[in-house]
N, C-alpha and C positions, 0 to 999 in steps of 0.2 A: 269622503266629502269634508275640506275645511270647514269648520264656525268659528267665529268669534263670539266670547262669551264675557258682553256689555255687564254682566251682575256679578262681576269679580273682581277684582284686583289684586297681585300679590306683590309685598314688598318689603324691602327687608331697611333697618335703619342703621348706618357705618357711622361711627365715627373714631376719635383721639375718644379713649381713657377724660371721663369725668368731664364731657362736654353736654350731657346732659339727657343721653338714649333714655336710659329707662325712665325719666321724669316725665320725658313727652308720651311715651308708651301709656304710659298711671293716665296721660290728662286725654289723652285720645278715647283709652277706654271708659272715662268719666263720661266724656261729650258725646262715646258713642252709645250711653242707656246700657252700659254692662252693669255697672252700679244702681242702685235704687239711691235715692236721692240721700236718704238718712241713712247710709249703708258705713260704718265706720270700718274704714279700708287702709293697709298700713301704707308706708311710703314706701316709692321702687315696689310696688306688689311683683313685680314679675322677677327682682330677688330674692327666689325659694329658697335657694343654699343658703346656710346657717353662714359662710365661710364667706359668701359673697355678702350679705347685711354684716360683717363683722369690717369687713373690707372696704365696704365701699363701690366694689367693683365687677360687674358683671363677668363672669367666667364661662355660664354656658350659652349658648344661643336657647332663646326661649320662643316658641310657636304662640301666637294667640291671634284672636281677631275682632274687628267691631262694623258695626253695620252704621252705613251713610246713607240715609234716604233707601235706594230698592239696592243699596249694592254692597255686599260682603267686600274687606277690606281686611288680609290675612297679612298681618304683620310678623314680621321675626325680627325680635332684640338680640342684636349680636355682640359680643365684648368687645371693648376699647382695648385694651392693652396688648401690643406687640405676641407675646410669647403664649395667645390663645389667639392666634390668629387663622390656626387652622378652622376653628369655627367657624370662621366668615367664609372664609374661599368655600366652602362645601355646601352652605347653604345661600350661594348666591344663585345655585345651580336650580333653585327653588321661585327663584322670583324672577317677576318681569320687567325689575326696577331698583331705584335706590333713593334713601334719601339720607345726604348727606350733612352734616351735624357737624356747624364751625362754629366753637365758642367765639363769638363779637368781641371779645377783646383778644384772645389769646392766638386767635386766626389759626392758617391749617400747621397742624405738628405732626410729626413724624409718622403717628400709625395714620392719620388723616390721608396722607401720601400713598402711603401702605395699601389701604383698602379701596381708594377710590383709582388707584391703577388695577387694582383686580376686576369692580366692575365696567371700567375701560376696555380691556381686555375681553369682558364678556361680552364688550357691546350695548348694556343694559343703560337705559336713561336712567338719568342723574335730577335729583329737585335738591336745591342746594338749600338746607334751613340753616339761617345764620342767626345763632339761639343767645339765650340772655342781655337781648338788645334792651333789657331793664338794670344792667349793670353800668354803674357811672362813669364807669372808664372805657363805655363800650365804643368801637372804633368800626363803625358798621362797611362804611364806603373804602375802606383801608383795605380791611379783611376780605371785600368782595374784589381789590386787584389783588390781591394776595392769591386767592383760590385761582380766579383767571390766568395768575405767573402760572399756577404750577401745574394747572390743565395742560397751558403749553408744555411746560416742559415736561409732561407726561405724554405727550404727542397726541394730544386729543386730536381728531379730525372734524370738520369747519361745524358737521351737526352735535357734535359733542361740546363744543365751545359754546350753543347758545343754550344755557342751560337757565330754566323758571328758577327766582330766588323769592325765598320765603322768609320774614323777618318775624323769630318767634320769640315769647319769653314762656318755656316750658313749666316754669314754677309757679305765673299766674293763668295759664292756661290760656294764651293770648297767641292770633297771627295775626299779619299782616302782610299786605303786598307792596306798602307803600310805609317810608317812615313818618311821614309827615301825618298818616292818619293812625290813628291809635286803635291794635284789635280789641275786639272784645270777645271773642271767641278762637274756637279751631277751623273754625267755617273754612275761610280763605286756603287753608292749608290740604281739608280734606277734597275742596273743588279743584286745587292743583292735583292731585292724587288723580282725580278721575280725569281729568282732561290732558294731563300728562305722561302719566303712567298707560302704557298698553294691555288693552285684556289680554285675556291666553287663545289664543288660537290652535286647531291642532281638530283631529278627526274623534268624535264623541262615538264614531260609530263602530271604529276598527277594533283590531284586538288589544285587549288592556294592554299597558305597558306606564310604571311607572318606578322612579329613579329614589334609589333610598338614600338621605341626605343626612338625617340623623338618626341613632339608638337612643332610644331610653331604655328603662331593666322597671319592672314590676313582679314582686315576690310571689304574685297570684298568678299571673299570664308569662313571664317571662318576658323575653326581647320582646321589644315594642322601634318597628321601623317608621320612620317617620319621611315621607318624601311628596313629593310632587306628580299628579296623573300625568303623563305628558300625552296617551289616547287613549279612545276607549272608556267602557266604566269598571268599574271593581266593585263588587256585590259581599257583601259576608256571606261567610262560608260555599264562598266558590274556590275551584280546583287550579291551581298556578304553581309554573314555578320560576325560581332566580335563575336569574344570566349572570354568575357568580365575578366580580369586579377583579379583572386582571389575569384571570385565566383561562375564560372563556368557555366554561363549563356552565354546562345546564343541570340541574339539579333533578332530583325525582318529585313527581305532582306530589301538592301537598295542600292542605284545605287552608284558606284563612279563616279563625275560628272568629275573630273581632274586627270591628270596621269604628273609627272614629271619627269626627271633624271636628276641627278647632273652632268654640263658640265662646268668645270674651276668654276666661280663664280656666273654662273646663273643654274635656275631653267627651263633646257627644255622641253616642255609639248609632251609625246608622244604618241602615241598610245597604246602601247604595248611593255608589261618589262618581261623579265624571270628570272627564278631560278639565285640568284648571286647575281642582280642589286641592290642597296641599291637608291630606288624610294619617292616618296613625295606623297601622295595621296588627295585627297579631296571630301568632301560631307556626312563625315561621321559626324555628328554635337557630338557626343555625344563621340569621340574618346575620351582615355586614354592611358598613357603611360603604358605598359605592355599587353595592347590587340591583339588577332590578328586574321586577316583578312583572312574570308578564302569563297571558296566555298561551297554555301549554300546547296550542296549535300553531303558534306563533312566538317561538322564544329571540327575540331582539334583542340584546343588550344597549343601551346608551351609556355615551361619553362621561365619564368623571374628569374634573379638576384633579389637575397633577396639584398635590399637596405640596408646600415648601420641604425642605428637608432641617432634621433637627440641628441646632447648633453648637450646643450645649450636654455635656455627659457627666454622670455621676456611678459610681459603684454601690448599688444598693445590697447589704450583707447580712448574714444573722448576725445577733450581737452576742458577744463572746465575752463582755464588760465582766465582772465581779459583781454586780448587780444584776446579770441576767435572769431572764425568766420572773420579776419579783413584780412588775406592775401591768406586763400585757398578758393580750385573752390571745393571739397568734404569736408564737414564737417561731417554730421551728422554721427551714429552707422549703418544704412543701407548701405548708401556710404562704410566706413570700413569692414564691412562684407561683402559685393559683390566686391569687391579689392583682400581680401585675399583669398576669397572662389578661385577666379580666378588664383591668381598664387599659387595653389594646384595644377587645371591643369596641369602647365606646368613643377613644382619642386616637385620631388617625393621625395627630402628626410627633404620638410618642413610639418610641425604639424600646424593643426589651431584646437582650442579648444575653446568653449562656458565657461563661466564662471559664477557666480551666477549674475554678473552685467549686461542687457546686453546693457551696451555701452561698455565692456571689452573683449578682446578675448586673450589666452592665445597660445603666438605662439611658435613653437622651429625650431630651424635649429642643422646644424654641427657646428656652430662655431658663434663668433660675428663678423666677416666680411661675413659670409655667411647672418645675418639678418640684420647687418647693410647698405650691397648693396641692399635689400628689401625697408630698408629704407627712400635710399637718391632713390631709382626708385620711389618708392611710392610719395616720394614730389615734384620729378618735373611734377610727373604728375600731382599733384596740391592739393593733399591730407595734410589736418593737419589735425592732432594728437600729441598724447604723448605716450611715452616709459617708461615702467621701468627698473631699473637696470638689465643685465643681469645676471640670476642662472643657474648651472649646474641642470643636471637632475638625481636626485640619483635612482639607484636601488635598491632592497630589494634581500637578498641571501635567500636559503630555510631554514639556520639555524636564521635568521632573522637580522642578520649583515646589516647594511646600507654601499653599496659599491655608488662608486662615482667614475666617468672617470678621467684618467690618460694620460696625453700625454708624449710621446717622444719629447722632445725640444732639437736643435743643437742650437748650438751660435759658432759663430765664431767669435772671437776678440782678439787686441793685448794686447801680455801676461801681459804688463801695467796692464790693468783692469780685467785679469780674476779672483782673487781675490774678486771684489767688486761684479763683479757677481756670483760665488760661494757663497758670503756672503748671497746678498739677495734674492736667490733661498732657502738657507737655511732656512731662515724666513718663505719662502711660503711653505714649506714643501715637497721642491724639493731633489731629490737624486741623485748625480753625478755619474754616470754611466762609463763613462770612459772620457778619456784627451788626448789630442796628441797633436804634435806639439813644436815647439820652438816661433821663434818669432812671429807668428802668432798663436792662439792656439784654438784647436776647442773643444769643451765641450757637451758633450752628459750627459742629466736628465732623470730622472720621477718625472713631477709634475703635481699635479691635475689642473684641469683645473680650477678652480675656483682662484688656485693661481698666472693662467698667466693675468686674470684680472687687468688693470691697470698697468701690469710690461714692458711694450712695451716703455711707453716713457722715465721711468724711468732707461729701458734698456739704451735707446741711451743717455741719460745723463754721465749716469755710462761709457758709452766707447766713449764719445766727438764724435757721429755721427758716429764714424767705425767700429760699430759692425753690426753682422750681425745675425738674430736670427728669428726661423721657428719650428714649430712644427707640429706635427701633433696625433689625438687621437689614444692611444693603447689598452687598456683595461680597465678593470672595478676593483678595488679594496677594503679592507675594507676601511670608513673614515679616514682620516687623521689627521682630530683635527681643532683646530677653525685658519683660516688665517684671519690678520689685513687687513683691504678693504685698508681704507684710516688712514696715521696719521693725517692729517691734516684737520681743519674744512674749515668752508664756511666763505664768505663773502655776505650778504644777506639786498637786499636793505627793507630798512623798509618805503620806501615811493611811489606812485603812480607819475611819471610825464617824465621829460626827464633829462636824467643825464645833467650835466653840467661841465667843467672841475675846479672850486673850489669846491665841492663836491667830487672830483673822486681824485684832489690833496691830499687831505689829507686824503680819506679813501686808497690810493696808502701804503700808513706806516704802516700798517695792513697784507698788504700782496701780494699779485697778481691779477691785475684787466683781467675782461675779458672781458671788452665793450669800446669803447670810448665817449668822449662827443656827443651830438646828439644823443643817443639813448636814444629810448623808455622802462623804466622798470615800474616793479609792483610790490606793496608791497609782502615781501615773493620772488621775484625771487632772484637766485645767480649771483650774479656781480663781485664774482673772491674768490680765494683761500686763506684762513686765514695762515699767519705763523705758526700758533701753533695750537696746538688741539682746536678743539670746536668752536663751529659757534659766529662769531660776525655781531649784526646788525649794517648795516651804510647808511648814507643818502646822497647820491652821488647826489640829488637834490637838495642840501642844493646850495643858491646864498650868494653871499658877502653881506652885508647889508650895504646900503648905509647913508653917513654919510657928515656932512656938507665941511667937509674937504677934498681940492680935494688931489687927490690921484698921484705920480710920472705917468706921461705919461707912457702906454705900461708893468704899473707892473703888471695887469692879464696876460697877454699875454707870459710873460716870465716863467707864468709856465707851467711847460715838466713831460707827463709820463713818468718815465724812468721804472717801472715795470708792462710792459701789455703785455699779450699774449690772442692770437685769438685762439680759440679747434676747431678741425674738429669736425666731427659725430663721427668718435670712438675714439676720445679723452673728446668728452663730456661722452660717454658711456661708460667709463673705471671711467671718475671722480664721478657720480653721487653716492650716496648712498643708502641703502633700504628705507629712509625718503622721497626721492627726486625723482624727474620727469624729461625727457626731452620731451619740448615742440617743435613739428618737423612743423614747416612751409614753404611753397614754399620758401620762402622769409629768415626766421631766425630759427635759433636754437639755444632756452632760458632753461637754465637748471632751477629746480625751485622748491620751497620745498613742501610736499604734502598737509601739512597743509599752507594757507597764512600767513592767521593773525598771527603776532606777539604774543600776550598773549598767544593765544589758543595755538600755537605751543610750550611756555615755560610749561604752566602747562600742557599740553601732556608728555613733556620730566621730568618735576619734578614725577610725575604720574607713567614712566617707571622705573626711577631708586631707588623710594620707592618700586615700586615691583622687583626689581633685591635685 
């Protein structure tokens, strides 16, 4: 027997990277009494990750809920950013809806595209919140044809088109349905929720069966599956097993030892959950995301989301540096390999691959901030290694054409510099798509992804910090032809000990250093960027040599870096070249060439270009 089940609703919130998700998520749980009135609560509550408060930016999808008058409302905050996109597509398979999140000035951008064709795709109703309509520059009635263009050309069909629009300002906790009247709460927003949004439907009576959507990891219970009842109820400690995702194996009964449900921001352990409830389980050791959980009189598997495929590869290695072994708590190729094996677990849309080496594994994500956040997790958890350059991943056509992924790139910048970004888009074998605007001008591309490589800082150069620039992957095409990485070479210490600042003084004339005095280098590593093409060695350990002659009081001392800059992780990652390494430690991150030795590295390079 179908029911519909009036005291629920599930719904997940999409948008563009920094449009304002987990703000509204904070103001929803305020209005929905999860807080106590004097409750001193931090901002973004629902970014747990130390990496996402550092950032800015939501990375994992987060479960929570909050109650409207008699009816639970389980929300999930999903990330904005392109190359964690597999989080969205997986937990959309959890809800009966979407609410879709368009900054009022900035309108819909690229991942906006991205995600609200997925829930197109699933069918799922759409409530459009067109958010910080408290911004001066906001352009309410613009943005709302804006969305409309691209419903169309997303092929929405004519009940997908007529979608309820909600005008919010997330940061004073305000909706409204109209502009002309000013909210004063979320009221308006949580009544669209219920009158727009569909309960869950589905048989409470039949055999449990429910779809695992995300892992979590707990050092006490283990794998923790997280999904959706779709029948039936699920009891703690009753007897079930998986319909294993993509092989179609039934597993041997096994007890659920833990039962959860999502209440505000904790995890309440209950008895018993029905058809609807999006629940937390445990006891299953061997869980995976796409499994699902059913009675063992009745094993059914349901449909998982085909994941995107990665587009993006890096060689993750031991490190072999002359500094190894001296600042992480995991070194060896075992350590590395039970690391990555493990967060496969929990990220369905990363690749780990064995390679002929095996201190080598070859890994791919969506993107290079999708494996660079792998990265900087990996090191604080105490792991050193080394990286190679980031490559795309090309495919083969059936006519044997080598195609290679293409992103959609927006830039927003003043009309000053659009010019200089047009230019070197052109270079990377970008295609300008279309232009709007006046003083402010927005620029839509096609460019491969191999050519956004490296163009992020040189972006913000090009527009003195006020541009604004996001992409996200579209398709696969023929090659495009060779793009230049880097013009400019290295600066490469050729000696073993501790930089000193007469050393680093005058290899500064050379070009851009990237360490200061007191540090530790090795012959072979990079200590900053050459001017001009082509690597030059220099000996940043070199001391004054001392001479009978005393010297003016304080004249070491009066010399000043004036050209040093410090690289994050994907500023080292964007500079390195296919020669070169980066060396990733709790403590440092040393870029460094793959050969050390001096000689050997020139007669290598005389060697390459007698054979070119």
């Amino acid at each position: 027997m179908t029911i519909t089940r009036e005291n629920i609703r599930n719904i997940a919130i999409i948008a563009h990277v920094d449009h304002g998700k987990t703000t509204l998520v904070d103001e929803m749980l305020k209005q929905g009494g999860v807080f106590r009135e004097n409750q001193q609560v931090a901002e973004r509550v629902m970014d747990s990750n130390d990496l996402e408060r550092e950032r800015g930016i939501t990375i994992l999808a987060k479960n929570t809920a909050v109650h409207y008058g008699n009816v639970k409302i389980n929300v999930v905050d999903t990330p904005g950013h392109a190359d964690f996109g597999g989080e969205v597509e997986r937990v959309l398979k959890m809800v009966d809806g979407v609410l879709l999140l368009v900054d009022s000035f900035e309108g819909p951008m690229p991942q906006t595209r991205f995600v609200l064709k997925k829930a197109l795709d699933l069918k799922l109703p759409v409530i459009i919140v067109i958010n910080k309509i408290d911004r001066p520059d906001a352009r309410c009635e613009e943005v709302e044809g804006e969305i409309l263009d691209l419903l169309i050309d997303l092929e929405a069909d004519e009940s997908q088109l007529d979608n309820p629009i909600v005008y919010a300002s997330a940061r004073r906790g305000t909706a409204t349905l109209d502009l002309n009247t000013p909210g004063a709460d979320l009221r308006p927003l949580f009544e669209t929720i219920l009158r727009c949004i569909p309960a869950p439907t589905g048989d409470p009576d039949g055999p449990a069966q429910m779809l695992v959507s995300t892992i979590d990891y707990n050092d006490y219970v283990g794998r923790i599956g997280v999904g959706r009842i779709s029948r039936g109820r699920v009891k703690a400690g009753m007897m079930a097993v998986r319909v294993i995702h993509g092989e179609d194996k039934v597993s041997a009964p096994l007890r659920l030892s833990g039962l959860f449900c999502f209440d505000g921001l904790k995890r309440v352990p209950v008895q018993e959950a029905e058809m609807g409830d999006i629940v937390a389980v445990t006891g299953i050791e061997d869980i995976m995301i796409g499994d699902t959980i059913c009675d063992p009189a009745c094993p059914e598997g349901l449909p998982f989301v085909k994941i995107e495929e990665p587009t993006v590869q890096m060689t993750f290695s031991v490190n072999d540096s002359p500094f190894a072994g001296r600042e992480g708590q995991f070194v060896t190729s075992r350590h590395l390999r039970a690391r990555l094996m493990r967060e496969l677990q929990t990220d369905v849309s990363l690749r780990v691959e064995e390679t002929d080496s095996p201190d080598a594994f070859r890994v791919s994500g969506r993107g290079e901030l999708h494996l660079s956040v792998l990265i900087e997790t990996m090191r604080r958890q105490g792991y050193e290694f080394q990286v190679s350059k980031p490559e795309v991943l090309y495919h083969v056509a059936e006519d044997g054409t080598r195609l290679e992924p293409i992103e959609r790139m927006v830039a927003d910048v003043p009309a000053a510099y659009a010019g200089a970004v047009i230019e070197k888009l052109g270079r990377r074998r970008g295609v300008l798509e279309q232009m709007s605007g006046t003083d402010r001008v927005r620029l839509e591309f096609s460019v491969p992804s191999r050519g956004l490589f490296g163009y992020r800082s040189e972006f913000m150069t090009d527009t003195r910090g006020e541009g604004v620039m996001s992409a996200v992957f579209d398709r696969y095409e023929p090659y495009k032809g060779d793009i230049p990485h880097r013009t400019q070479g290295a600066l490469v210490s050729f000696e073993t000990g501790e930089a000193v600042m007469y050393g680093l003084y005058y290899a500064q004339d050379r070009g851009t250093l990237f360490y200061g005095p007191g540090t530790q280098v090795y012959t072979g590593m990079i200590v900053g960027q050459n001017a001009r093409q082509g690597d030059i060695d220099v000996n940043v350990c070199r001391k004054k040599h001392l001479t009978s002659i005393r010297n003016a009081a304080g004249a070491e001392e009066a010399m000043k870096l004036t050209s040093m800059r410090t690289l994050s992780l994907e500023e080292c990652l964007e500079f390195i070249d296919d020669d070169e390494l980066l060396e990733v430690t709790p403590k440092n991150l040393r870029m460094r060439k793959r050969v050390l030795d001096t000689e050997a590295r020139k007669k290598l390079d005389a060697r390459r270009r007698q054979q070119a």
